[in-house]
NUPA-577636 format. One record per residue: x, y, z of N, C-alpha, C, O, CB in turn. Coordinates in Angstrom, 2 decimals. Glycine has a CB too. Layout:
BEGIN
((X, Y, Z), (X, Y, Z), (X, Y, Z), (X, Y, Z), (X, Y, Z))
...
END
This chain:
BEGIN
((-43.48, 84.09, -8.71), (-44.02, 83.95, -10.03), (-44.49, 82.54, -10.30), (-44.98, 82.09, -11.33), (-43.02, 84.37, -11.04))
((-44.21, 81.91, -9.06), (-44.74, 80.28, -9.49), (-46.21, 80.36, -10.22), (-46.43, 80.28, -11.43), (-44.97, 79.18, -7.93))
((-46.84, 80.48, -9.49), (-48.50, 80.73, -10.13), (-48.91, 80.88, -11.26), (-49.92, 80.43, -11.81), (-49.11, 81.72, -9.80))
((-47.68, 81.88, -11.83), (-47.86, 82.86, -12.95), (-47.42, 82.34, -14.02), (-47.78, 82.80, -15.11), (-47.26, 84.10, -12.81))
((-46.54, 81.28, -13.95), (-45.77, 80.80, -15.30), (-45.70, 79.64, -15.54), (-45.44, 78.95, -14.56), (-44.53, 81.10, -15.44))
((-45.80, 79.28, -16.20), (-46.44, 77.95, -17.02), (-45.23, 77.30, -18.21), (-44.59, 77.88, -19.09), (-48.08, 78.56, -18.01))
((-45.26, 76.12, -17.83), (-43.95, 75.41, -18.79), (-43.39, 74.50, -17.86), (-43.48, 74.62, -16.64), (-42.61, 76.52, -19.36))
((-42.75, 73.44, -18.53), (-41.79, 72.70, -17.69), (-40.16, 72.76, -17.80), (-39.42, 72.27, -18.65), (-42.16, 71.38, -17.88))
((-39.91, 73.42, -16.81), (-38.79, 74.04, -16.68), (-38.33, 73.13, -15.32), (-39.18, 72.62, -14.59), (-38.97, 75.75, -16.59))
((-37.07, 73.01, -15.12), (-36.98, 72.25, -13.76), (-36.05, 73.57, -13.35), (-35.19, 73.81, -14.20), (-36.19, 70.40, -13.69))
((-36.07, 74.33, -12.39), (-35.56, 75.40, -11.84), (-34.28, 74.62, -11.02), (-34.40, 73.70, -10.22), (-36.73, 76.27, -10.94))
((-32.95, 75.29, -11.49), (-32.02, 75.08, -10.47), (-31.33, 74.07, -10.56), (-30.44, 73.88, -9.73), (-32.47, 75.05, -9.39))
((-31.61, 73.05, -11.73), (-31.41, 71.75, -12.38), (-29.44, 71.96, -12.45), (-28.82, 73.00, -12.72), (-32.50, 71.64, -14.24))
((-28.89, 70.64, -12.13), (-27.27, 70.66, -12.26), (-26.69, 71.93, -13.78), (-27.52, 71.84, -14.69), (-26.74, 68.59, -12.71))
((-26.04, 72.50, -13.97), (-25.44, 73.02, -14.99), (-24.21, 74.23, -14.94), (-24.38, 75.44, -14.73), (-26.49, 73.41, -15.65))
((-23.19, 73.65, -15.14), (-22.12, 74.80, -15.47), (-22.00, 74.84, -16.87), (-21.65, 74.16, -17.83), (-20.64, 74.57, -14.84))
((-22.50, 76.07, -16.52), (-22.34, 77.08, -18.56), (-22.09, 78.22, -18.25), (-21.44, 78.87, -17.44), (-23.92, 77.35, -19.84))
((-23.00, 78.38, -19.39), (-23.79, 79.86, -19.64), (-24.70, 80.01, -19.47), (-25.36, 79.11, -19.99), (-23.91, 80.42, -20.60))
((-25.52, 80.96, -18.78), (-26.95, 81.26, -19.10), (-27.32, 82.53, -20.06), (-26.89, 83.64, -19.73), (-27.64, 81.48, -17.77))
((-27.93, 82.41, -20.99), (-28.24, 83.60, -21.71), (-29.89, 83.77, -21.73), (-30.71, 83.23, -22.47), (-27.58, 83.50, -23.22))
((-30.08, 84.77, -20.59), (-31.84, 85.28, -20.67), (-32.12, 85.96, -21.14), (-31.37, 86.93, -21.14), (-32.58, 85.68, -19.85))
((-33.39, 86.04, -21.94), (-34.16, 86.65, -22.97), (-35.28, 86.97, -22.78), (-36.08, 86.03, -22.75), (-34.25, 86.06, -23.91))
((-35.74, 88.12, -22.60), (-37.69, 88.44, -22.65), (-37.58, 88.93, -23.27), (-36.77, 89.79, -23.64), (-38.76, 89.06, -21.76))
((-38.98, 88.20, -23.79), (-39.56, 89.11, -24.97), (-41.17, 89.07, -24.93), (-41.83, 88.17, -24.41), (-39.01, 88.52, -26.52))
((-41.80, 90.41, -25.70), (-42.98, 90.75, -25.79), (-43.53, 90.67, -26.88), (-42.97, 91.49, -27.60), (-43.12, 91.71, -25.42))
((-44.65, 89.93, -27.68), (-45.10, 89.95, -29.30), (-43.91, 90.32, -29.93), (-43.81, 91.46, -30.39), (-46.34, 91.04, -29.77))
((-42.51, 89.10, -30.06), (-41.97, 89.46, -30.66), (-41.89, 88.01, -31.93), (-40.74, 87.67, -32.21), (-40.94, 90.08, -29.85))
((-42.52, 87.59, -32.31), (-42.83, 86.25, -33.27), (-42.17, 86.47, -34.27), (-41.75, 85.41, -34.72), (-44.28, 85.92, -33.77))
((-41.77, 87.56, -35.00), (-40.76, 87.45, -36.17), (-39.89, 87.90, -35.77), (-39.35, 88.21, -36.83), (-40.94, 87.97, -37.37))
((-39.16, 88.26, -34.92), (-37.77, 88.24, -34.24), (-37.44, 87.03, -33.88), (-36.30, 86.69, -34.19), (-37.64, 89.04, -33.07))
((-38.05, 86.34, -33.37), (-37.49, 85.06, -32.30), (-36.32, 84.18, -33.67), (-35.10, 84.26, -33.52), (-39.39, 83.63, -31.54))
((-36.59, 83.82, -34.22), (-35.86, 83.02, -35.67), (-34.55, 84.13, -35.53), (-33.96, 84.36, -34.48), (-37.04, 83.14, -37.65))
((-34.40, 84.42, -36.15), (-33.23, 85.41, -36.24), (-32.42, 85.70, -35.11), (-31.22, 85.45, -35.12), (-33.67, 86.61, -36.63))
((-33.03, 86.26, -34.07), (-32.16, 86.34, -32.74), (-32.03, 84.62, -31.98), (-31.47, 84.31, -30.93), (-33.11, 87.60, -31.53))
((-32.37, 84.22, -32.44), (-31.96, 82.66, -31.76), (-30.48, 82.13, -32.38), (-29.47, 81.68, -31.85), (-33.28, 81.34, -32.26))
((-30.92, 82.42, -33.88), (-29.74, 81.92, -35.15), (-28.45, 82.83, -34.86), (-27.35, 82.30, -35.03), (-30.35, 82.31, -37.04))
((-28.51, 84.15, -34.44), (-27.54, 85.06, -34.05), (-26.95, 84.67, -32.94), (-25.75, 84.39, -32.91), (-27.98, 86.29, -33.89))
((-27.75, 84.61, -31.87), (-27.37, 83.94, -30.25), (-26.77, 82.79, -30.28), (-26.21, 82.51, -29.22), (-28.58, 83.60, -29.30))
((-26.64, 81.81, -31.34), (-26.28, 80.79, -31.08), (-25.02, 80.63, -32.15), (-24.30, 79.63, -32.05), (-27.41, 79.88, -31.06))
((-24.84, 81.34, -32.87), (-23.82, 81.36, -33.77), (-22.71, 82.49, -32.53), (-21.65, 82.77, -33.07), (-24.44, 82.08, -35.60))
((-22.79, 82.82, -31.73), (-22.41, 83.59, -31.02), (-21.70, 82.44, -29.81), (-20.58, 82.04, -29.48), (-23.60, 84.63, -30.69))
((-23.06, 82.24, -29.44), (-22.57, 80.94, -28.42), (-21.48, 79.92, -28.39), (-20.59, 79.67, -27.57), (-23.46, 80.11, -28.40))
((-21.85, 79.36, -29.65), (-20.81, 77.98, -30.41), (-19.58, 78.31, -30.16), (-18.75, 77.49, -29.76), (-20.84, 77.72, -32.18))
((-19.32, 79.55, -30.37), (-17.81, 80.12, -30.48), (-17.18, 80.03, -28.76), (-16.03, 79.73, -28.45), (-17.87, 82.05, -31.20))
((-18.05, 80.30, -28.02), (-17.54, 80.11, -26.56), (-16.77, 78.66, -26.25), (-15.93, 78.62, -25.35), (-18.87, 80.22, -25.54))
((-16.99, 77.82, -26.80), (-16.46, 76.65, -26.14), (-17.37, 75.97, -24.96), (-17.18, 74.77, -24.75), (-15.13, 77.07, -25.57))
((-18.08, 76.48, -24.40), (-18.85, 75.75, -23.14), (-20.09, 75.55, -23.59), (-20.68, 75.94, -24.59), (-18.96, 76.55, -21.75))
((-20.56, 74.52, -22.21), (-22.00, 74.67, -21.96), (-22.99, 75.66, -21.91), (-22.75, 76.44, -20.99), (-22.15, 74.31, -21.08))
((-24.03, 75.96, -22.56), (-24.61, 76.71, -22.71), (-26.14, 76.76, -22.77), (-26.73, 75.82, -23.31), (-24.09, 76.98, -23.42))
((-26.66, 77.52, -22.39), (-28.56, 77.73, -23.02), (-28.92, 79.33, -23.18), (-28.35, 80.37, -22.85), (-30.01, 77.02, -21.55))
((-30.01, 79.02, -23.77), (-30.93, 79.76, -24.31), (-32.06, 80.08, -23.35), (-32.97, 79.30, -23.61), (-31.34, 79.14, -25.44))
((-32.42, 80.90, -22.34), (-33.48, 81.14, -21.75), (-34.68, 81.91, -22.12), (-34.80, 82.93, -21.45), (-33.13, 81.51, -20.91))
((-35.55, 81.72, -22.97), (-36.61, 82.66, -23.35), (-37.49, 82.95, -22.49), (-38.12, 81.90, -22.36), (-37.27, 82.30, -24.34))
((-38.07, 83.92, -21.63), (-39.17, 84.68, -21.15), (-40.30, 85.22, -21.55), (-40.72, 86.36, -21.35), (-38.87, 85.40, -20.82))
((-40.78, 84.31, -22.14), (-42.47, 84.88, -22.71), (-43.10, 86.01, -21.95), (-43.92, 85.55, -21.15), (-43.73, 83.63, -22.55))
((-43.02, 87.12, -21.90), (-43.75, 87.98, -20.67), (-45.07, 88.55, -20.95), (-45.53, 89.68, -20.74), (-42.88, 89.22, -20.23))
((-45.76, 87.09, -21.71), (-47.48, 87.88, -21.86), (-47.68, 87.87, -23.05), (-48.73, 88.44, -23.32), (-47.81, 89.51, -21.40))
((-47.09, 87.43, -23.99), (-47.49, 87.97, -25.74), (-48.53, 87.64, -25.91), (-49.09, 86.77, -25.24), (-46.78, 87.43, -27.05))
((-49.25, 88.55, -27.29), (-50.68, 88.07, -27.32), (-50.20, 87.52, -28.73), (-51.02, 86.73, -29.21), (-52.14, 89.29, -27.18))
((-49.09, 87.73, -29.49), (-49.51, 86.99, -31.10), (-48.39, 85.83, -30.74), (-47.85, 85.89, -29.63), (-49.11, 88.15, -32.97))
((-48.04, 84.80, -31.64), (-47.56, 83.92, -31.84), (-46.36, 83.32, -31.06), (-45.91, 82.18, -30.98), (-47.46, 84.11, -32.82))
((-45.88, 84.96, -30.32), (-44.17, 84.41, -30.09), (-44.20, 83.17, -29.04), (-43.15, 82.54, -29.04), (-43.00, 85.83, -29.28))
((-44.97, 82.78, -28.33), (-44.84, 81.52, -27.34), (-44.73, 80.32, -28.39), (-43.74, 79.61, -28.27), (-46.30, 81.32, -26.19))
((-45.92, 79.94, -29.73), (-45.92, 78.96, -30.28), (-44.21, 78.94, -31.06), (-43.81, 77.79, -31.27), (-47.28, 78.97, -31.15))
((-43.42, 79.87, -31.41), (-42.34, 79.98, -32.25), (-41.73, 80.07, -31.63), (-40.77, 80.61, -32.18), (-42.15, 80.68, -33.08))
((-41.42, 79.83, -30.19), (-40.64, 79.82, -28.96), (-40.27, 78.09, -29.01), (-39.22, 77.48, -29.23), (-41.65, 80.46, -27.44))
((-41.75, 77.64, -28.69), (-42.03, 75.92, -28.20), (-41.54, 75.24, -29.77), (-41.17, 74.07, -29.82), (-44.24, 75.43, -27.67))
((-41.58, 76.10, -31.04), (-41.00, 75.38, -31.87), (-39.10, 74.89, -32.08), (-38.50, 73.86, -32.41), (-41.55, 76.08, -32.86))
((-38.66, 76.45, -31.64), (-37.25, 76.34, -31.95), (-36.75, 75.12, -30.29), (-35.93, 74.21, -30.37), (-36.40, 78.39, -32.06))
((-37.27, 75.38, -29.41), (-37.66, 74.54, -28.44), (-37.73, 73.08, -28.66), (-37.12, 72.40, -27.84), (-38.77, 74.93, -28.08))
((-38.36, 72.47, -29.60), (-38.31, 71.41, -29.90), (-37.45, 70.83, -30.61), (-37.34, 69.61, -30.51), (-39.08, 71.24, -30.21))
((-36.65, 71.56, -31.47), (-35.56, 71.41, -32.30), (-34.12, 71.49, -31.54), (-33.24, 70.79, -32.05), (-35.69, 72.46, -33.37))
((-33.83, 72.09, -30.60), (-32.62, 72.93, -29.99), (-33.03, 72.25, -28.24), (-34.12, 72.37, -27.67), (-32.81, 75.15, -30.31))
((-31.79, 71.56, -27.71), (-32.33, 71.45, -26.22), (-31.59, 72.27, -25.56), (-31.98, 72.53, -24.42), (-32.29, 70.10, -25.51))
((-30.76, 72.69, -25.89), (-30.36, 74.29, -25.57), (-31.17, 75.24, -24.87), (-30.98, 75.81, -23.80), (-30.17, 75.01, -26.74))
((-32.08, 75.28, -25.67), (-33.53, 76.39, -25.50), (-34.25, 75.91, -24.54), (-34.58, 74.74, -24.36), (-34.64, 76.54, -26.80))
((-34.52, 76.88, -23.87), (-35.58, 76.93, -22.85), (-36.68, 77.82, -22.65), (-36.35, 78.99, -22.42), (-35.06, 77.01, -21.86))
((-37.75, 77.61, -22.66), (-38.83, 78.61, -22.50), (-39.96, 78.34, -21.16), (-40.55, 77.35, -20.74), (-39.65, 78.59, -23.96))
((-39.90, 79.67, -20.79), (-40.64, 80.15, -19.37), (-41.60, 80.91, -20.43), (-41.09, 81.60, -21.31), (-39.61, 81.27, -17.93))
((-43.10, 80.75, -20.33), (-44.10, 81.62, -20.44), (-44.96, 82.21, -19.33), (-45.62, 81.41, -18.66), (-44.80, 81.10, -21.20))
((-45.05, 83.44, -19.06), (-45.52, 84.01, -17.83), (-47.09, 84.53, -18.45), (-47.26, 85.15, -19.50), (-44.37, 85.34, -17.17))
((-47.98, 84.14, -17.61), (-49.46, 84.41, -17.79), (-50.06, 85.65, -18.55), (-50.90, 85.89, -19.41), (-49.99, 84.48, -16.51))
((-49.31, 86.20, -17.89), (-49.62, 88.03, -18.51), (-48.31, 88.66, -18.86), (-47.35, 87.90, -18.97), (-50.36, 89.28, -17.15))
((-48.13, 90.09, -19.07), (-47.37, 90.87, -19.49), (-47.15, 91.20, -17.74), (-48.02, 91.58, -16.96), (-47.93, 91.95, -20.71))
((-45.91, 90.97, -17.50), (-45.38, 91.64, -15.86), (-44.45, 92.86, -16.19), (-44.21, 93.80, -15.43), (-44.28, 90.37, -14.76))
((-44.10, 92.74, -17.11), (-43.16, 94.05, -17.26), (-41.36, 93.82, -17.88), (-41.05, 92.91, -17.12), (-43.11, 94.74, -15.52))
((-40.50, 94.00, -18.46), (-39.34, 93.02, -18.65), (-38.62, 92.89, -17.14), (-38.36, 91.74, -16.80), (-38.21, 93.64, -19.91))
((-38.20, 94.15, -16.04), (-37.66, 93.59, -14.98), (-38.24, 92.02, -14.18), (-37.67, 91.05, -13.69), (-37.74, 94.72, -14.13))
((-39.53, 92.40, -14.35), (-40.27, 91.00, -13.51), (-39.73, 89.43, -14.19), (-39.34, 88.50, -13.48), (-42.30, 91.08, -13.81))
((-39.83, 89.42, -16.32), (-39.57, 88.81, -16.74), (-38.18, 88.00, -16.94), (-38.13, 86.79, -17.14), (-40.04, 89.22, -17.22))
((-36.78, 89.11, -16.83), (-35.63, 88.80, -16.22), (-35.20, 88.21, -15.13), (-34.27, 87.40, -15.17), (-35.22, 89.52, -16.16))
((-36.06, 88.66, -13.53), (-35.96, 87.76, -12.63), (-36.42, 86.81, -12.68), (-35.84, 85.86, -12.16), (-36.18, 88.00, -11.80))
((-38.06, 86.61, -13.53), (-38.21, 85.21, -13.51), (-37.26, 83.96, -14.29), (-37.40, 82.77, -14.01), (-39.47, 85.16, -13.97))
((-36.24, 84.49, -15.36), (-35.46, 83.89, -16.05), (-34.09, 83.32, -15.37), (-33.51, 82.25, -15.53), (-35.29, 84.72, -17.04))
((-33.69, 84.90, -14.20), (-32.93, 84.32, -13.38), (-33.10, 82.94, -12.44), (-32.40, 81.93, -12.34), (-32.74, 85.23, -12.74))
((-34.13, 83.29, -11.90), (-35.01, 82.25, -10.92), (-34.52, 80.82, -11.72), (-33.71, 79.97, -11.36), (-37.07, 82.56, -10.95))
((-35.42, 80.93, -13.07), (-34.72, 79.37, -13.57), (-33.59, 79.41, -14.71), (-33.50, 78.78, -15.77), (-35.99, 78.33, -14.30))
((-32.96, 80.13, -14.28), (-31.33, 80.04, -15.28), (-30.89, 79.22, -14.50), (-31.39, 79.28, -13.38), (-30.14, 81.42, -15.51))
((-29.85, 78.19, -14.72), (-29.35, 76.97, -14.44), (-28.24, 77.56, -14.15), (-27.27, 76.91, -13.78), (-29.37, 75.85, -15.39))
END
């Protein structure tokens, strides 16, 4: 999927946590809410942790409201993949760079 996905992500980068991966498809008014849920969820663990988002192709907004909570949260991470691959494709690519 190298080709295919776009972002700076450093794949494989030092980290003992959590990884929590996420694809999603035109989902721009979900992303707010399931981030605020995921992470009120998280906190409670005690560890290291992130947020992996999988852009898998959206055509409305959800990448720009991705790169926003993104900028706020370094937690968050976002992989955007060129097109729509499908969610299995989008999960492995999340695995690939889950830390």
């Amino acid at each position: 999927m190298g080709s295919e996905a776009q972002g700076s992500l450093q794949a494989h980068a030092p980290f003992a946590g959590v990884s929590v991966v996420v694809p999603v498809f035109n989902e721009e008014e979900n992303i707010l809410p399931l981030y605020r849920a995921l992470t009120r969820v998280m906190e409670r663990l005690g560890r290291r942790w992130e947020l992996l988002f999988v852009d898998d192709g959206s055509t409305d907004a959800t990448y720009q409201v991705l790169q926003q909570v993104q900028r706020q949260d370094a937690r968050v991470r976002v992989l955007c993949l060129r097109r729509n691959f499908g969610q299995t494709a989008a999960l492995a690519a999340g695995f690939d760079y889950a830390r």
